[in-house]
C-alpha positions in Angstrom: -9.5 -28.0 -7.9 -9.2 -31.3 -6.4 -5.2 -31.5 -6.6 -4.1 -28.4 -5.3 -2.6 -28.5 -1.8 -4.9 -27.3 1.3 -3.8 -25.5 4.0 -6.4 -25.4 7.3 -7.0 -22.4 9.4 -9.3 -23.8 12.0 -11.4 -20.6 14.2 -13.0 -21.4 17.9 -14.9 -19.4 19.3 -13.0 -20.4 23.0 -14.0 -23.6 25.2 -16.4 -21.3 27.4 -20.0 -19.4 27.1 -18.8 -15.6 27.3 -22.2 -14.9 28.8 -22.3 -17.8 31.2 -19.8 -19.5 31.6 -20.8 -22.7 30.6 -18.6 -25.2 28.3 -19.1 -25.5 24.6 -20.1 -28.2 22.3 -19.5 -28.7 19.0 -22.7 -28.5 16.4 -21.3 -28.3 13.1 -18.4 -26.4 10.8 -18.7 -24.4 8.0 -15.7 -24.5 5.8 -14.6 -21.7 3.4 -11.9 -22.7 0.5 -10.4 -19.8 -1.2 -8.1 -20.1 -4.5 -4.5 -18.5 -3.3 -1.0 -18.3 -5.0 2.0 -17.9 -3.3 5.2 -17.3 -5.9 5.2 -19.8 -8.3 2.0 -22.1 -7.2 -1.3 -22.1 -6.2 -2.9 -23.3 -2.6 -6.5 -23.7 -1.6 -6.6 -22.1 2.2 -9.7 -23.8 3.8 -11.1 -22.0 6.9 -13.0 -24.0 9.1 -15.3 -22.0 11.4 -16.6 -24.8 14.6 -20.1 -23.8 15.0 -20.8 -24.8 19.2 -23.8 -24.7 21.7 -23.6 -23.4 25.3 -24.5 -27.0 27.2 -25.7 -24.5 30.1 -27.7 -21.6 28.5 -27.8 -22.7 24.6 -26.1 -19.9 22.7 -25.0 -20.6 20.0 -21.3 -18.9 19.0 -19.1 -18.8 15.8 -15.6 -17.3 15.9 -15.6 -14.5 13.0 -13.7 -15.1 9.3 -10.9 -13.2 8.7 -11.4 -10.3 6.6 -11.0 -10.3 2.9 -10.8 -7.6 0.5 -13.8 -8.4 -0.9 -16.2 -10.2 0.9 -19.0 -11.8 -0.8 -15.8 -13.5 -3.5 -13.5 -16.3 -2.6 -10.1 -15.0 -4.1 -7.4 -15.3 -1.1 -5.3 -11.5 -1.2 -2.2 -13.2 -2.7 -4.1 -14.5 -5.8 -5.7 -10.9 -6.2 -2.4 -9.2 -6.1 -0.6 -11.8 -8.5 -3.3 -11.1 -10.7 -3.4 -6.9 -10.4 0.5 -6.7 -10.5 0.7 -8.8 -13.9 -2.1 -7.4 -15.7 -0.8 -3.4 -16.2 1.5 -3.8 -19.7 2.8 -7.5 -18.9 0.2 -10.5 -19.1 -2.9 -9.4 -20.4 -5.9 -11.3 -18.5 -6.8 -13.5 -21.4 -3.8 -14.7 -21.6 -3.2 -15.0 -17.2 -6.6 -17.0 -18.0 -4.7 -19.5 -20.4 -1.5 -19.7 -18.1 -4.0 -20.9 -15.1 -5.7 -23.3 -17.1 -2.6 -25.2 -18.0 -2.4 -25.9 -14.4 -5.6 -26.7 -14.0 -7.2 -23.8 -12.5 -10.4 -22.2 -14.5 -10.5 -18.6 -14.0 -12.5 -17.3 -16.8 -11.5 -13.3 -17.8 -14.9 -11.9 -17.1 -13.9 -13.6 -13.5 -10.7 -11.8 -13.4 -12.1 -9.0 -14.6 -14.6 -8.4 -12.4 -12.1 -9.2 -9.4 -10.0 -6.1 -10.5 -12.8 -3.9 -10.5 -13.8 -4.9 -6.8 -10.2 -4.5 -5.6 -10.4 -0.9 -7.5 -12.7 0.1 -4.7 -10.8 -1.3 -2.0 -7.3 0.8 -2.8 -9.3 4.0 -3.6 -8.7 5.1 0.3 -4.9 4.3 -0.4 -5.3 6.2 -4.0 -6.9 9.5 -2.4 -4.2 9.5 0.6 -1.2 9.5 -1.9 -2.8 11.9 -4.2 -3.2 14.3 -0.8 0.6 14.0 0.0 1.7 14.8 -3.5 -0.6 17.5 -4.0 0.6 18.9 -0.6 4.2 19.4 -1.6 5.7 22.7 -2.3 6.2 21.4 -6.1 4.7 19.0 -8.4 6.6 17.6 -11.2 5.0 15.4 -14.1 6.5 13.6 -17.2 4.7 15.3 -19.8 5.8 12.1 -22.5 3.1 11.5 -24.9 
Protein backbone atom coordinates (compact mmCIF):
# COMPACT_ATOMS: atom_id res chain seq x y z
CA UNK A 1 0.00 0.00 0.00
CA UNK A 2 0.56 3.43 -1.04
CA UNK A 3 1.10 4.88 2.60
CA UNK A 4 3.41 2.65 4.11
CA UNK A 5 6.92 3.98 4.60
CA UNK A 6 9.71 2.83 1.94
CA UNK A 7 12.98 2.14 2.78
CA UNK A 8 15.68 1.82 -0.49
CA UNK A 9 18.39 -0.63 -0.77
CA UNK A 10 19.99 0.41 -4.01
CA UNK A 11 22.56 -2.77 -5.64
CA UNK A 12 25.54 -1.71 -8.36
CA UNK A 13 27.07 -3.86 -9.89
CA UNK A 14 30.59 -1.54 -9.36
CA UNK A 15 31.60 1.51 -11.74
CA UNK A 16 33.89 -0.86 -13.92
CA UNK A 17 33.47 -3.93 -16.65
CA UNK A 18 34.97 -6.93 -14.56
CA UNK A 19 35.96 -8.42 -17.90
CA UNK A 20 37.37 -5.32 -19.44
CA UNK A 21 37.72 -2.82 -17.70
CA UNK A 22 35.67 -0.45 -19.26
CA UNK A 23 33.22 2.18 -17.30
CA UNK A 24 29.59 1.44 -16.81
CA UNK A 25 26.45 3.15 -17.92
CA UNK A 26 23.29 3.07 -16.59
CA UNK A 27 20.33 1.21 -18.82
CA UNK A 28 17.50 0.83 -16.56
CA UNK A 29 16.45 -0.40 -12.79
CA UNK A 30 14.32 -3.00 -11.73
CA UNK A 31 12.81 -2.37 -8.50
CA UNK A 32 11.56 -5.10 -6.06
CA UNK A 33 8.96 -3.87 -3.04
CA UNK A 34 8.57 -6.44 -0.45
CA UNK A 35 5.77 -6.08 2.48
CA UNK A 36 8.02 -6.09 5.96
CA UNK A 37 7.09 -5.50 9.70
CA UNK A 38 9.41 -4.48 12.14
CA UNK A 39 7.71 -4.53 15.90
CA UNK A 40 4.68 -2.79 15.88
CA UNK A 41 4.48 -1.52 11.98
CA UNK A 42 4.84 -2.41 8.67
CA UNK A 43 7.60 -1.02 5.94
CA UNK A 44 7.74 -1.61 2.21
CA UNK A 45 11.76 -2.32 1.52
CA UNK A 46 12.22 -1.45 -2.14
CA UNK A 47 15.34 -2.88 -3.86
CA UNK A 48 16.53 -1.24 -6.67
CA UNK A 49 18.84 -3.33 -8.93
CA UNK A 50 20.77 -0.53 -11.70
CA UNK A 51 20.89 -2.53 -14.76
CA UNK A 52 24.37 -0.90 -16.79
CA UNK A 53 26.17 -1.51 -20.22
CA UNK A 54 29.96 -1.79 -20.60
CA UNK A 55 30.52 1.60 -22.92
CA UNK A 56 33.84 -0.52 -24.16
CA UNK A 57 32.72 -4.14 -24.73
CA UNK A 58 28.71 -3.99 -24.14
CA UNK A 59 28.09 -6.39 -21.30
CA UNK A 60 25.55 -5.99 -19.74
CA UNK A 61 25.75 -6.58 -15.59
CA UNK A 62 23.22 -6.56 -12.67
CA UNK A 63 24.35 -6.76 -9.06
CA UNK A 64 22.44 -10.02 -7.50
CA UNK A 65 19.17 -9.62 -4.94
CA UNK A 66 19.61 -10.58 -1.65
CA UNK A 67 18.41 -13.81 -0.84
CA UNK A 68 15.01 -14.50 0.52
CA UNK A 69 13.58 -17.42 2.11
CA UNK A 70 11.38 -17.95 -0.55
CA UNK A 71 12.21 -16.74 -3.70
CA UNK A 72 9.63 -16.52 -6.32
CA UNK A 73 7.17 -14.54 -3.11
CA UNK A 74 7.60 -10.99 -1.98
CA UNK A 75 7.20 -11.40 1.95
CA UNK A 76 10.46 -9.58 3.58
CA UNK A 77 11.82 -12.33 6.57
CA UNK A 78 10.49 -10.12 9.35
CA UNK A 79 6.84 -10.18 8.06
CA UNK A 80 7.20 -14.14 7.64
CA UNK A 81 8.46 -14.57 11.20
CA UNK A 82 5.73 -12.11 12.73
CA UNK A 83 3.39 -14.14 11.08
CA UNK A 84 4.85 -17.94 11.97
CA UNK A 85 5.55 -16.86 15.63
CA UNK A 86 1.79 -15.58 16.22
CA UNK A 87 -0.04 -18.22 14.52
CA UNK A 88 0.84 -21.51 16.91
CA UNK A 89 -2.12 -21.17 19.84
CA UNK A 90 -2.20 -17.20 19.81
CA UNK A 91 -3.64 -15.34 16.64
CA UNK A 92 -5.16 -17.66 14.40
CA UNK A 93 -4.44 -16.48 10.63
CA UNK A 94 -7.99 -15.32 9.94
CA UNK A 95 -8.01 -13.31 12.47
CA UNK A 96 -3.85 -11.94 11.77
CA UNK A 97 -5.79 -11.40 8.29
CA UNK A 98 -8.36 -8.88 10.02
CA UNK A 99 -5.70 -7.18 12.30
CA UNK A 100 -3.71 -6.29 8.83
CA UNK A 101 -6.51 -5.08 7.21
CA UNK A 102 -7.34 -2.52 9.73
CA UNK A 103 -4.11 -1.02 8.82
CA UNK A 104 -4.59 -1.24 5.55
CA UNK A 105 -2.64 -4.13 4.45
CA UNK A 106 -4.67 -7.07 2.41
CA UNK A 107 -3.13 -10.33 3.23
CA UNK A 108 -5.83 -12.72 2.44
CA UNK A 109 -5.42 -16.36 4.70
CA UNK A 110 -5.00 -18.53 1.79
CA UNK A 111 -1.97 -15.93 1.26
CA UNK A 112 -0.71 -16.52 4.68
CA UNK A 113 -1.25 -19.82 4.47
CA UNK A 114 0.51 -20.74 1.72
CA UNK A 115 3.58 -18.52 3.04
CA UNK A 116 3.74 -20.91 6.20
CA UNK A 117 3.85 -23.86 4.20
CA UNK A 118 6.91 -22.45 1.97
CA UNK A 119 8.75 -21.38 5.10
CA UNK A 120 8.01 -25.19 6.38
CA UNK A 121 10.47 -26.20 3.82
CA UNK A 122 12.98 -23.79 4.45
CA UNK A 123 13.51 -24.70 8.48
CA UNK A 124 13.26 -28.47 7.70
CA UNK A 125 17.36 -28.39 7.53
CA UNK A 126 17.13 -26.60 11.00
CA UNK A 127 14.25 -29.18 12.14
CA UNK A 128 16.43 -32.47 11.10
CA UNK A 129 19.71 -30.88 12.78
CA UNK A 130 17.97 -30.43 16.25
CA UNK A 131 16.14 -33.72 16.00
CA UNK A 132 20.01 -35.30 15.41
CA UNK A 133 21.37 -33.57 18.62
CA UNK A 134 18.46 -34.71 20.76
CA UNK A 135 18.34 -38.12 19.54
CA UNK A 136 22.16 -38.23 20.12
CA UNK A 137 22.05 -37.68 23.83
CA UNK A 138 22.57 -40.45 26.32
CA UNK A 139 18.76 -39.86 27.45
CA UNK A 140 15.62 -38.65 26.00
CA UNK A 141 12.98 -37.30 28.13
CA UNK A 142 9.29 -36.48 26.85
CA UNK A 143 6.11 -34.96 28.52
CA UNK A 144 3.81 -37.70 28.03
CA UNK A 145 0.58 -34.96 28.93
CA UNK A 146 -2.38 -35.78 26.84
Amino acid sequence: PDHLDRHDQVLSPGDDCNRCGGSLKTLGEDVTEELEYVPGRFIVNRIVGSRMACSCCEVIVQAPLPSRPNERRRPAPGLLAHVLVSKPGIIALYRQSQIYAREGIELDRSTMTDRVGAVDGVLDPLADAIGRIVRGGDALFADDTP
